[in-house]
C-alpha positions in Angstrom: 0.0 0.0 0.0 1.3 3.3 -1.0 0.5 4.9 3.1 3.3 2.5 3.9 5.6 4.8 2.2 7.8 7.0 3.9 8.6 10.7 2.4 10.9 13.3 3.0 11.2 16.9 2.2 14.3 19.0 1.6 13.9 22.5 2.1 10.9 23.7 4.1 10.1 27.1 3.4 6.7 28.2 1.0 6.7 25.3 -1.2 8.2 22.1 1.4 6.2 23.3 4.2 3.1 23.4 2.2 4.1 20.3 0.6 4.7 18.1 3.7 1.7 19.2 5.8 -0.2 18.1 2.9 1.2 15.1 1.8 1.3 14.3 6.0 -2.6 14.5 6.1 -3.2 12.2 3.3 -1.5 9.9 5.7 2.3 9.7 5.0 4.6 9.7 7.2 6.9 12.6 6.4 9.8 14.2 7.9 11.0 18.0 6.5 14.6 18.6 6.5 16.0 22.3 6.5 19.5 24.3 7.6 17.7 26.9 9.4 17.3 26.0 12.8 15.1 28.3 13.7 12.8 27.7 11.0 12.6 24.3 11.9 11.7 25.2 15.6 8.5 27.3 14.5 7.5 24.0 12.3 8.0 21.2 15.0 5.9 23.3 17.3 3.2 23.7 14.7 3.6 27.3 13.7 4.3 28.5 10.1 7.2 31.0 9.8 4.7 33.0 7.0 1.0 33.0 6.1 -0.9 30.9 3.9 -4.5 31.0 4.7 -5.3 27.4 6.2 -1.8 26.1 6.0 -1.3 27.2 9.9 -4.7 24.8 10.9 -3.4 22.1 8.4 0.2 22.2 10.1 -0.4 22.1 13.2 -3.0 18.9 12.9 -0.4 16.7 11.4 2.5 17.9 14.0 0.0 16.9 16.7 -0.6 13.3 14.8 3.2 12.7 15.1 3.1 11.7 11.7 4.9 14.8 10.3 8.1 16.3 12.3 11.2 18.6 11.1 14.4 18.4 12.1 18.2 19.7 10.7 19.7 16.8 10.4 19.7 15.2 6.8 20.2 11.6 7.9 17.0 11.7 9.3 15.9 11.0 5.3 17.7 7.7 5.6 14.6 6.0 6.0 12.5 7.4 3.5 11.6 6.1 0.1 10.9 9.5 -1.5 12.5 12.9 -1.2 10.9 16.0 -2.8 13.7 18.7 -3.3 11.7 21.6 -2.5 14.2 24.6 -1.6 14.7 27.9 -3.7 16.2 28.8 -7.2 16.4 33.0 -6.8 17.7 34.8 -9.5 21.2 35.1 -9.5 22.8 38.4 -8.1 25.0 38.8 -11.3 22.3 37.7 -14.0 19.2 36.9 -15.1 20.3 33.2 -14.5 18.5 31.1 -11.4 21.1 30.1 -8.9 21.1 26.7 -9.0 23.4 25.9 -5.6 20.5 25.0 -3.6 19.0 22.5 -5.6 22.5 21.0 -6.4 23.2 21.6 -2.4 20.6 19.0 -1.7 21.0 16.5 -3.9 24.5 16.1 -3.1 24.1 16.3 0.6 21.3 13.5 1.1 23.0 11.2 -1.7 25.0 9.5 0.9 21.4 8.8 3.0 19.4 7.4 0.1 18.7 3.9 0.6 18.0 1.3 -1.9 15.2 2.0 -4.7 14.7 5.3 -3.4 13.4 8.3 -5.5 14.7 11.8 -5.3 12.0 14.3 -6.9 12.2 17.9 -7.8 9.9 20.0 -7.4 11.5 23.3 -7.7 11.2 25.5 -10.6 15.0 24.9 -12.2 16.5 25.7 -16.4 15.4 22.9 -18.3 18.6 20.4 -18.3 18.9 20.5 -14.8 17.2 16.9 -13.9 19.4 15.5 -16.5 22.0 17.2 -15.0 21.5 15.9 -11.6 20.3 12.3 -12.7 23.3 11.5 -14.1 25.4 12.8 -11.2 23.4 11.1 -8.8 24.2 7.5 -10.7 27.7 8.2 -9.7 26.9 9.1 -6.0 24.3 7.3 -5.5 23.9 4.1 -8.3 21.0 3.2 -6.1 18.8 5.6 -6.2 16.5 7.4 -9.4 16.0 10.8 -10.1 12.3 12.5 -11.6 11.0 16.0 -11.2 7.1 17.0 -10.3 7.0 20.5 -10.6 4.7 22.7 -8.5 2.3 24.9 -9.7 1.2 26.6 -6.5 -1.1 29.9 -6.4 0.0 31.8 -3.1 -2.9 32.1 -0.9 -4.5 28.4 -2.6 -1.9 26.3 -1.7 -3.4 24.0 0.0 -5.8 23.4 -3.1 -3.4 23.5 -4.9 -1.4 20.6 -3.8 -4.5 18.5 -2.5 -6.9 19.4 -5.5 -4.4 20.4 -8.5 -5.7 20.9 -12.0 -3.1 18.6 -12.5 0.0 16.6 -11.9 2.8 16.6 -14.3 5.9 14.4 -13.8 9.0 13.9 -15.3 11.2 10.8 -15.7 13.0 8.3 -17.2 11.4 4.7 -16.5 8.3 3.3 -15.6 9.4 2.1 -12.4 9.3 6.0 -11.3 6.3 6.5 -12.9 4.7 3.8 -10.5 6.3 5.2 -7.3 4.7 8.6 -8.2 1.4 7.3 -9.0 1.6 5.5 -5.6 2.8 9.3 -3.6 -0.5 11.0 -5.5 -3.2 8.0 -5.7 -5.5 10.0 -3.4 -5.6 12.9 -5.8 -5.6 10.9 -9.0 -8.4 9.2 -7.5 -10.0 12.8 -7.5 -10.0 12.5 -11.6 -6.9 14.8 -11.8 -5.5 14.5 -15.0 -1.8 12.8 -15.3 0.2 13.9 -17.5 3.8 12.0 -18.0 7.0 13.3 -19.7 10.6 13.0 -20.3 12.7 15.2 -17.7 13.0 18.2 -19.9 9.4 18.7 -20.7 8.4 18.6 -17.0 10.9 21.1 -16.2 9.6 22.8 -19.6 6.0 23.3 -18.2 6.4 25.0 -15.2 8.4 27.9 -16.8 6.2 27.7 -19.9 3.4 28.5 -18.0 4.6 30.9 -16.2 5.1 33.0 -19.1 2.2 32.8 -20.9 0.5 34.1 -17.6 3.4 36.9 -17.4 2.8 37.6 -21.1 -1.3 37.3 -20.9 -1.0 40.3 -17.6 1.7 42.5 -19.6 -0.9 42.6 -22.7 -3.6 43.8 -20.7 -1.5 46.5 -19.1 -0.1 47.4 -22.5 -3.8 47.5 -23.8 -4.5 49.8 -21.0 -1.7 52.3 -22.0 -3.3 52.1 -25.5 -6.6 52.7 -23.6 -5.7 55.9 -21.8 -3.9 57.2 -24.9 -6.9 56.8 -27.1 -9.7 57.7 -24.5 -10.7 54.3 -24.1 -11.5 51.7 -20.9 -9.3 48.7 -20.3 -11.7 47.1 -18.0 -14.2 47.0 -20.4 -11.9 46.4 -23.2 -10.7 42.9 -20.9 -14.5 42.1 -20.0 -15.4 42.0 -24.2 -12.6 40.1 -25.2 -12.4 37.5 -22.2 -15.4 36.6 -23.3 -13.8 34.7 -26.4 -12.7 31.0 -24.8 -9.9 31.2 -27.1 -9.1 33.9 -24.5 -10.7 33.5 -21.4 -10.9 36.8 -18.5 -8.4 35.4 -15.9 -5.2 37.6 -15.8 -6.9 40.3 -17.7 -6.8 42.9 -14.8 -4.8 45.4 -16.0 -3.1 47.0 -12.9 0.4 47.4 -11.6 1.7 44.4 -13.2 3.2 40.9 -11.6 5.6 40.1 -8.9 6.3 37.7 -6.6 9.1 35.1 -6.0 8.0 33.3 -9.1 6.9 34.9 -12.3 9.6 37.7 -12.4 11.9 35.0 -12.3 11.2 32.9 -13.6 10.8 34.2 -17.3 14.4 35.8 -16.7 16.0 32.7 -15.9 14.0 31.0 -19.2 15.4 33.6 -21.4 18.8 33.1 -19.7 18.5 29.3 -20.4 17.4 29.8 -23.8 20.2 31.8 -24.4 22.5 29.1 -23.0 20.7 26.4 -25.6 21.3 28.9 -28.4 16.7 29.8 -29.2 17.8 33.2 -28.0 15.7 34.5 -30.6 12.7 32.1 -29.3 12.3 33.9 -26.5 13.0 37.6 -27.1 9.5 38.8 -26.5 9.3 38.1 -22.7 12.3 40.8 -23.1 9.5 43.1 -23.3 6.8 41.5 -21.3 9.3 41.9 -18.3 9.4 45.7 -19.7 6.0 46.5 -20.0 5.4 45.3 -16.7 8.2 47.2 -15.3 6.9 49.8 -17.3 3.5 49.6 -14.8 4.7 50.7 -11.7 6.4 54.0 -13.6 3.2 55.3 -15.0 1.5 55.3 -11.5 4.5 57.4 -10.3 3.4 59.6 -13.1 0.3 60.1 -12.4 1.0 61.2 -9.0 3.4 63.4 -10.1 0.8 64.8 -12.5 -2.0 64.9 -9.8 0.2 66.1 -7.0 4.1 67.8 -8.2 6.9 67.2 -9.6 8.5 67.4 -6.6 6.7 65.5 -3.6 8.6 66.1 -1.0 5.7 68.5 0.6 3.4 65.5 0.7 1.9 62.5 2.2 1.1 59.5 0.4 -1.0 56.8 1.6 0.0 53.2 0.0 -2.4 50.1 1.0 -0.8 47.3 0.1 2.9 46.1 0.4 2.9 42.8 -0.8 2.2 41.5 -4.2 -0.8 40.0 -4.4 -3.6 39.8 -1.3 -4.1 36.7 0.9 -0.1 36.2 1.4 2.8 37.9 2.9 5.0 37.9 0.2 7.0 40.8 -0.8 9.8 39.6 -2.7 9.5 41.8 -6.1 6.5 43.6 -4.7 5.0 45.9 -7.5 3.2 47.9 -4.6 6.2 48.3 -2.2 8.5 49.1 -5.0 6.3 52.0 -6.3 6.7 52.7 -2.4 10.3 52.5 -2.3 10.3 54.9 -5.5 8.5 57.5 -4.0 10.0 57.9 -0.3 13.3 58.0 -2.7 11.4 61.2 -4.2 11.0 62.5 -1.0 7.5 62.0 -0.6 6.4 61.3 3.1 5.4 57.7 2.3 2.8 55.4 5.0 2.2 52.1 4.2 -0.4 49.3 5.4 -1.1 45.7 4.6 -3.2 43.1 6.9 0.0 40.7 6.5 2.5 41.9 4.8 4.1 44.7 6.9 6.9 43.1 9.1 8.5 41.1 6.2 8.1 44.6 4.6 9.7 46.5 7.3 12.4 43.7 7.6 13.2 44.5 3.9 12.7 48.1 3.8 13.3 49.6 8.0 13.5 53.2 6.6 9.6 53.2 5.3 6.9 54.6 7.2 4.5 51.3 8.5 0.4 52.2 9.9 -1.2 49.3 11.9 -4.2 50.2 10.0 -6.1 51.6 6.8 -7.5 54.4 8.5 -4.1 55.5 10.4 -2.2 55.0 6.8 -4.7 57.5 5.3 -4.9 60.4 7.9 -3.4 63.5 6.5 -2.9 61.8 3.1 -2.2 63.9 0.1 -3.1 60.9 -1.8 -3.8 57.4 -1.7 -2.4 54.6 -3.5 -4.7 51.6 -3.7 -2.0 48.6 -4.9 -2.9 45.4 -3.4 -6.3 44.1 -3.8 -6.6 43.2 0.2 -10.7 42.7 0.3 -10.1 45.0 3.5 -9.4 48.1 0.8 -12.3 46.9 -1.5 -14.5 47.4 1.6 -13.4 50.9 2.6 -16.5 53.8 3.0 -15.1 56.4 0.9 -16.8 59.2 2.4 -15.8 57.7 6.0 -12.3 58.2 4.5 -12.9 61.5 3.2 -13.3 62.7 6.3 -9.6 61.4 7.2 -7.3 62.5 4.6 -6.0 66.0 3.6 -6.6 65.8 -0.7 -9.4 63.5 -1.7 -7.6 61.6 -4.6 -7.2 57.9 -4.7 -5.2 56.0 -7.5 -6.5 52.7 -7.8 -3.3 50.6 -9.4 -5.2 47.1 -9.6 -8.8 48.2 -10.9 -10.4 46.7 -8.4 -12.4 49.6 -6.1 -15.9 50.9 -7.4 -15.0 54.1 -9.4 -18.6 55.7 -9.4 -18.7 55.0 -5.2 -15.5 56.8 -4.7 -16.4 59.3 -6.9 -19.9 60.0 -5.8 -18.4 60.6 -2.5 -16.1 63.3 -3.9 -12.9 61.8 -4.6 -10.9 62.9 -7.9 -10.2 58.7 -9.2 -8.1 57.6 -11.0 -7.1 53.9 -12.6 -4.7 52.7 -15.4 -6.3 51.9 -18.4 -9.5 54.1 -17.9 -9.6 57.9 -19.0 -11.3 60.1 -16.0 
């Protein structure tokens, strides 16, 4: 029976946290390796060291079962049958590259644990190549052992769904035999009707990053619609409700706004186009060039406009920003589009305040010189202006003409397109939102 096997995880930050507390509650018994020992404290008591909406009740269940634990020592995997590689592949600080060390880190350190049939699996978002790569070195270091990659396609704030109730499970190897001991891991969910799609090593690591740009690429044509929008008088939001209509096109990722961040999707596509370089489809690849520009290219035209609504020179005023991280429901703010614009404009000299319901401690850890509000309504007082750039529901449910009465200037940017222009306005606010003429 496939319960009898035993799992472990490798790196148990976002994606091997997630990963073992869920594979722990359909029964495994799994133990989470990582080299911060502090980290690894917060998890054997239960507590997650970062939010995900239901991950903290679904961690702290399987702790208290006994059938998940977390420790720093990486012969504790010496028992296991399975290993999912889940740490980290940030871009490289001298290129658009991924750094690779961690995921090469791993391999090599619990080679010498791996027992007998046992199956190492990536599941982190690595160049196409790699699990070749690390296949073949592993047959020299570890003969005994196989090598296939899974890759993750996690939405922050649905990773539980995600993992337990995927749209599907792709995996990548090189025998049947490893086919079989995946189909064992995931029988609970296949059982679900998830489809299951197997391919070579390449193509699985392929998919992730393919994906990932066509996403980037769908959100960069939406904001580069809305640029032709405001320069022609027209209104992206209706412009993205007519065409998603199309299923050729569908409307998901057709909010034009500040553009994507995140620990994935930035990159991600820079470390394809890197890769593709490498493989010599340079050429293949050339328009996420301009994606990653056009979404850059997002977070400057909101500076603009408060320039245009406010001065050149801000240095005389306050503005309010709600939001810091980079999408709502998480408390990520690694390549924040919303705490960059912020980051932009305390540079100006602007007298910058910032609130999110989550994301303000990793924000202050990142940035200590910003300005932090425990809440909406103590970001806003006195405000010159406010920024709306995370979609929080918090911000969506904001009584404009309760916050009239808190802020100096009545004028509200809305950088995601997501607040009720004719409630804000009816209430007296000067609006405005990219893509939409006033």
């Amino acid at each position: 029976m496939s319960m009898n096997l035993t799992l472990s995880v490798i790196g148990c930050g976002y994606l091997g946290a997630t990963h073992a507390a869920c594979m722990s509650s359909l029964g495994f018994k799994v133990v989470g390796v990582d080299t911060d020992p502090e980290k690894v404290a917060m998890l054997s008591r239960g507590e997650l060291p970062f939010y995900e909406p239901g991950l903290d009740t679904l961690l702290a269940q399987e702790v208290k079962t006994g059938r998940l634990t977390f420790t720093t020592d990486f012969s504790a995997v010496s028992d296991a049958d399975i290993h999912f590689v889940c740490v980290g592949t940030p871009q490289s600080k001298d290129g658009l590259a991924a750094d690779l060390s961690y995921v090469k880190a791993a391999v090599q350190t619990i080679a010498p644990f791996l027992k007998e049939g046992s199956l190492v699996v990536g599941k982190s978002t690595v160049p196409v190549g790699t699990a070749q790569s690390l296949r073949a070195e592993l047959t020299k270091t570890a003969p005994q052992a196989d090598l296939a990659w899974n890759p993750e396609f996690l939405r922050e704030g649905f990773a539980v769904e995600d993992t337990l109730t995927p749209n599907r499970l792709v995996v990548g190897v090189a025998n049947d035999r490893a086919e079989e001991i995946l189909k064992q891991v995931y029988e609970p969910i296949i059982a679900l009707g998830t489809p299951w799609i197997r391919a070579d090593l390449p193509t699985a690591e392929l998919v992730k990053v393919a994906a990932n740009s066509f996403l980037a690429t769908k959100i960069s044509f939406i904001n580069a619609m809305a640029e032709v929008c405001e320069a022609a008088g027209g209104d992206v939001t209706v412009l993205a409700k007519a065409i998603g209509y199309d299923p050729r096109i569908g409307s998901r990722f057709l909010q034009a706004g500040i553009g994507f961040g995140g620990g994935c999707l930035p990159k991600d596509i820079r470390a394809f186009m890197a890769r593709a370089q490498e493989l010599g489809a340079k050429q293949a690849l050339e328009f996420l060039r301009e994606i990653d520009a056009i979404n850059l290219r997002a977070r400057q035209r909101v500076i603009d406009v408060v320039r245009n609504d406010l001065s050149e020179d801000l240095t005389q005023y306050k503005i309010a920003v709600l939001g810091a991280t980079f999408k709502p429901d998480s408390d990520d703010v690694r390549d924040s589009p919303a705490l960059d614009i912020a980051v932009q404009l305390h540079a100006a000299g602007a007298n910058v305040v910032i609130h999110d319901p989550k994301g303000i401690e990793p924000a202050r850890r990142r940035f200590p010189n910003l300005n932090f509000a425990d809440s909406a309504t103590e970001c806003v007082k006195g405000a010159d202006l406010i920024l709306h750039l995370t979609e929080w529901k918090e911000y969506r449910d904001l009584d404009p003409s309760l916050i009239a009465q808190l802020v100096k200037n009545k004028i509200i940017i809305d950088g995601r397109n997501a607040l009720d222009r004719e409630l804000w306005r009816s209430a007296g606010w000067k609006f405005h939102a990219l893509g939409r003429t006033d």
